[in-house]
C-alpha positions in Angstrom: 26.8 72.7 28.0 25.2 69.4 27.6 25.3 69.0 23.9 28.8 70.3 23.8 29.6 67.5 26.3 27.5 65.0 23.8 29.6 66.4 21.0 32.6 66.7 22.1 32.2 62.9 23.1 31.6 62.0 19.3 35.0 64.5 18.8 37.4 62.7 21.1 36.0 58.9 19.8 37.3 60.1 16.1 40.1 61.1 17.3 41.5 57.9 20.0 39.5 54.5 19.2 39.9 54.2 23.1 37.0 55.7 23.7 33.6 54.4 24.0 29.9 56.1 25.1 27.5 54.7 27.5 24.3 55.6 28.0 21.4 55.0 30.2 17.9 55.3 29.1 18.8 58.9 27.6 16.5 60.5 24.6 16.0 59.5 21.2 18.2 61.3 19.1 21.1 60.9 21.8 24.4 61.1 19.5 22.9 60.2 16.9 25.9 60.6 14.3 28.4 58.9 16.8 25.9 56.0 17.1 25.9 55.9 13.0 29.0 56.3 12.5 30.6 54.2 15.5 28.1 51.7 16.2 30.8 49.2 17.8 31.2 51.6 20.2 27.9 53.2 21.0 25.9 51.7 23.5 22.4 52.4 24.8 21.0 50.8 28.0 17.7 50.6 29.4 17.7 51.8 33.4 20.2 49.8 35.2 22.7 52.1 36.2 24.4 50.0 38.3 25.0 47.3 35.5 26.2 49.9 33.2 28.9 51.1 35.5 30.1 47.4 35.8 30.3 47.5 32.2 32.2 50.4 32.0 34.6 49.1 34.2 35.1 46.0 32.9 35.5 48.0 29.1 38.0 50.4 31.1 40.1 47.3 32.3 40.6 46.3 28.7 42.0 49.7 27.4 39.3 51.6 26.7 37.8 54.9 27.7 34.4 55.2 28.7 32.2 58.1 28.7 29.3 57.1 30.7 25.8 59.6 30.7 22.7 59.7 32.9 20.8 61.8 35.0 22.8 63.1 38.1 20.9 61.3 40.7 20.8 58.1 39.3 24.7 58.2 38.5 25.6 59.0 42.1 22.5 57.8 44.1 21.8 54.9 42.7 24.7 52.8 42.1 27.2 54.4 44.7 29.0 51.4 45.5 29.6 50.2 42.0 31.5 53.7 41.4 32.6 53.3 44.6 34.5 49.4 43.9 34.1 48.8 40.4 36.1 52.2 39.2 37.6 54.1 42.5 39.1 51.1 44.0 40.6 50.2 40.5 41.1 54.2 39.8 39.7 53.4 36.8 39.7 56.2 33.4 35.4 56.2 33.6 33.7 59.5 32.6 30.3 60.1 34.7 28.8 62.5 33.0 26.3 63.7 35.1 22.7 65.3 33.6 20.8 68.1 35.8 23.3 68.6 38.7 21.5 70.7 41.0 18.3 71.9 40.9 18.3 71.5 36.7 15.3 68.6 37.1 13.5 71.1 39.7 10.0 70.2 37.9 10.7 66.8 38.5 10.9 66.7 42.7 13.6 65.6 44.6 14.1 62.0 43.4 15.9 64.1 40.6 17.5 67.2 42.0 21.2 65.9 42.7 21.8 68.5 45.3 24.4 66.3 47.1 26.1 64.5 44.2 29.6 67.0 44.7 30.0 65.6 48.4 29.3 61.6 47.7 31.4 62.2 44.6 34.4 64.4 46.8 34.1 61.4 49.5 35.5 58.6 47.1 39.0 58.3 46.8 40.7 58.5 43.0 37.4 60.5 42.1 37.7 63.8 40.6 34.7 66.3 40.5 34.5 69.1 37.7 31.2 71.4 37.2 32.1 73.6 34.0 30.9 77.3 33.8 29.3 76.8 30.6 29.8 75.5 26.9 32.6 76.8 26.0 34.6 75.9 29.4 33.3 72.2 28.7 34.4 72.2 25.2 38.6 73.0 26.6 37.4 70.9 29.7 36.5 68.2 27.6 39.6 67.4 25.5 41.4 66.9 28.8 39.9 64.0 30.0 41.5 61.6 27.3 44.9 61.7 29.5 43.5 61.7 32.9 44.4 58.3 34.7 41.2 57.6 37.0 37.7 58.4 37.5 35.8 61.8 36.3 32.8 63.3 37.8 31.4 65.5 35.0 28.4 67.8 36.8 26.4 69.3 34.3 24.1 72.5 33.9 20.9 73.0 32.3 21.6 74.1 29.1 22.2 77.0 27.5 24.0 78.8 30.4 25.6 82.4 29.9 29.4 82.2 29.1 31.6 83.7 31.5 35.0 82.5 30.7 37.2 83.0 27.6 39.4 81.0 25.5 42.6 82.5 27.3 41.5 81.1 30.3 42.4 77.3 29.3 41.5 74.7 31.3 43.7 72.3 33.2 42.0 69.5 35.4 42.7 70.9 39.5 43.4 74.7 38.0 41.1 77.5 39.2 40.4 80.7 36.9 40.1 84.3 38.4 37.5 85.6 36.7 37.8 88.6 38.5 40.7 90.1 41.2 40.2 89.8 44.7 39.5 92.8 46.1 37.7 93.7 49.9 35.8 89.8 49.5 36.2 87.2 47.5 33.5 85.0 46.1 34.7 81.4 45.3 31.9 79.1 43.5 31.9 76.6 40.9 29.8 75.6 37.8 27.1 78.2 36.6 27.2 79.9 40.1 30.3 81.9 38.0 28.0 83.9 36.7 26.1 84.7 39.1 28.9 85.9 41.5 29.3 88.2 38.7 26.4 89.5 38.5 26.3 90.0 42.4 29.9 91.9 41.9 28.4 94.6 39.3 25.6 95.1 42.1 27.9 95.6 44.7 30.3 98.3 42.9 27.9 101.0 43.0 28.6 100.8 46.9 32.3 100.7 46.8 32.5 97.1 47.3 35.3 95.7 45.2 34.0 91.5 45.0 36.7 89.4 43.2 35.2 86.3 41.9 37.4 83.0 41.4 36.0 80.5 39.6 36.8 76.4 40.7 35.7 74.1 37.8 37.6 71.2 39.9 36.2 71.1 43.2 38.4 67.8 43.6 41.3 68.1 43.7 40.9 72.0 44.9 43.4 74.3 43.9 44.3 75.2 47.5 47.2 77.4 46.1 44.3 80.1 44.4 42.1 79.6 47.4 44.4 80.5 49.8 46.5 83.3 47.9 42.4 84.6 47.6 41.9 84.2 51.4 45.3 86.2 52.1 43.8 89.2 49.8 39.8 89.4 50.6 39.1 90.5 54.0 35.9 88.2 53.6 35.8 85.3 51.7 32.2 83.8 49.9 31.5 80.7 48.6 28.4 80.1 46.2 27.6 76.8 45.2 24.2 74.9 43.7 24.5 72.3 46.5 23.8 71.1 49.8 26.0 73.0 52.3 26.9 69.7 53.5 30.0 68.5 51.6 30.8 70.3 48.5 33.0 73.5 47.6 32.1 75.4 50.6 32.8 72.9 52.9 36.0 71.9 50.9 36.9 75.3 51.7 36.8 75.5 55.6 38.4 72.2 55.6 41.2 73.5 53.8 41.2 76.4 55.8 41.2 74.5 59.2 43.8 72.5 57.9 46.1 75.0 57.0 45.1 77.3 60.3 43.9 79.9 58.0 41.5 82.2 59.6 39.4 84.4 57.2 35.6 85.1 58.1 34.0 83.0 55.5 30.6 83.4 54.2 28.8 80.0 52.8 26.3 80.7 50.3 24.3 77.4 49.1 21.6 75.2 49.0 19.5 74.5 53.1 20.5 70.7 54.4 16.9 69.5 53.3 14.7 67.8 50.2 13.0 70.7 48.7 8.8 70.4 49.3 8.4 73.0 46.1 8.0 71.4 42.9 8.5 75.2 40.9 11.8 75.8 38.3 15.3 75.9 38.9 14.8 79.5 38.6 12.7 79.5 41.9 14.5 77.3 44.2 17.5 79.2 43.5 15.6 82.1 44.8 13.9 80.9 47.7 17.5 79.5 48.6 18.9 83.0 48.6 20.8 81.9 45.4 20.0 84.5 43.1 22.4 88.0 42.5 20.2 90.1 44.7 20.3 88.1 47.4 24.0 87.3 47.2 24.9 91.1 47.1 22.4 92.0 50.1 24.1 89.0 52.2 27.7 89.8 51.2 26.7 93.7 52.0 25.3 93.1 55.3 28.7 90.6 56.3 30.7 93.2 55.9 29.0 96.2 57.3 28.6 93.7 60.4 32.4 93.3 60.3 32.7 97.0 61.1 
C-alpha cells in the first residue's frame, strides 16, 4: 500500500504538471525516478513538518497539487494548526499522506503510533479522511484525488497488507463497498481492519452466524446511506477500527445514529482511550486490544447470545 501510494504519485505527476511531491525527512531511495525525472517538482525536507505544510499551501494557492508524505504522527500531531489554517480554512487541494496509521510504528513507542490521527483529522472542517484496504484499493483510490477540491487525509497501512477488494468494486471518494451482505450483524471497519472482519466472518459461519462485512475507505464524509440501509438489516451492528475509540469510525457511527434516531445495539471494536506502555509489534497490540479475528468472533458471539 505504501509504495503504490509512492508510485502512483510519480503516475498522476506524468500525467497533470499540477502536481507536485513533498516530503519530510523520508528514506533514501524515496521516489527516486520521480525525483530524476521531475526534479522541479520533487522536494525533500529535513523535519519541519509544520513549514512544509505552509509550503504546500502556498504551492496549492498557485495551481498546483501537492502530495505531501510523512509519518502519521508528525503529519497530524505535530503541525495541527498549520493543516488546520493554512489548508482547511482555505479548503485547499493538499494530499497528507500519512505513513504508519495505527499501530504500524508499534516498535517505535507511542511518539509514533497515530492512534488518534482519524478523529483530529474528522474534527477539521473541508478535511476528508480515507484509510485504503490495501494496494490495489489505493491504486483506484489514488487516481481520484486529482479532482477532489480540498484537503485529503491519506491513512496508510504497513505494507504488504492482504487484498480484500476487487477491481469491480471501484472507488469513489465518500462510497462504501460491501464486501460481504448483511446478514444477523454487521461489521463496519475501515482500512486493513477489512480483512480482518473477514476473517472473523468465516469463524463465525461454522455457528450459524451470518456476519456481513461493509467496508468504509472514507470515514469522512461517511456514506450514511450504506451505514444505515446496514443498520436496518443486521440485528447487531460492529464496528472495527485500528484507532482510539474516541473519535474515529465507531464514534462517526453512533453519532450518525443518534442523529438520525436510529436505534441498533452497536458493538465498538477498537483501540483502549490510552498510550500503549508495550513496545512489542503491531501484531501484538492488536491482540492485546482484542483486535485480532479470534477475539472479534468470540465478542460478536457472546453480543448476540446475550441479546437472547
Amino acid at each position: 500500500m505504501r509504495e503504490t501510494s509512492m508510485r502512483m504519485v510519480h503516475e498522476l505527476a506524468k500525467r497533470d504538471p499540477r502536481v507536485v511531491f513533498i516530503g519530510s525527512d523520508l528514506g533514501v531511495g524515496t521516489l527516486d525516478a520521480m525525483r530524476k525525472e521531475m526534479p522541479d517538482r520533487f522536494f525533500m525536507e529535513g523535519v519541519s513538518e509544520a513549514a512544509i505544510i505552509g509550503m504546500a499551501a502556498g504551492l496549492a494557492m498557485d495551481g498546483y497539487i501537492p502530495y505531501v508524505c510523512t509519518i502519521a504522527t508528525f503529519l497530524t500531531r505535530r503541525c495541527y494548526e498549520q493543516v488546520a489554517v493554512d489548508l482547511c480554512l482555505h479548503n485547499l487541494p493538499v494530499r497528507l499522506i500519512a505513513n504508519g496509521g495505527g499501530l504500524v510504528y508499534a516498535p517505535l513507542g507511542p511518539t509514533h503510533m497515530a492512534i488518534e490521527d482519524i478523529a483530529i483529522m474528522r474534527a477539521l472542517p473541508n478535511m476528508t479522511v480515507v484509510a485504503p484496504a490495501d494496494a490495489e484499493e489505493m491504486r483506484r483510490f489514488m487516481v481520484t484525488t486529482l479532482d477532489w477540491p480540498g484537503p485529503i487525509y491519506i491513512r496508510l497501512a504497513k505494507g504488504g497488507d492482504k487484498v480484500v477488494t476487487k477491481p469491480e468494486h471501484g472507488f469513489a471518494i465518500g462510497r462504501a463497498i460491501e464486501l460481504k451482505r448483511a446478514g444477523q450483524a454487521a461489521a463496519l471497519c475501515t482500512g486493513v481492519m477489512a480483512d480482518r472482519a473477514l476473517a472473523a466472518a468465516e469463524l463465525l459461519a461454522p455457528d450459524g452466524i451470518d456476519l456481513g462485512v461493509l467496508h468504509l475507505p472514507t470515514v469522512k464524509p461517511l456514506d450514511e446511506a450504506a451505514v444505515l440501509d446496514a443498520a436496518r438489516q443486521a440485528g447487531l451492528v460492529v464496528t472495527i477500527e485500528e484507532h482510539s475509540r474516541i473519535g474515529g469510525l465507531g464514534a462517526a457511527v453512533v453519532e450518525l445514529f443518534a442523529d438520525e434516531a436510529v436505534s441498533v445495539p452497536t458493538l465498538r471494536l477498537a483501540l483502549p482511550d490510552e498510550f500503549p506502555d508495550d513496545y512489542g509489534s503491531q501484531e501484538h497490540l492488536l491482540e492485546r486490544a482484542g483486535l485480532h479475528p479470534q477475539e472479534i468472533a468470540r465478542r460478536i458471539r457472546d453480543a448476540i447470545a446475550a441479546r437472547h
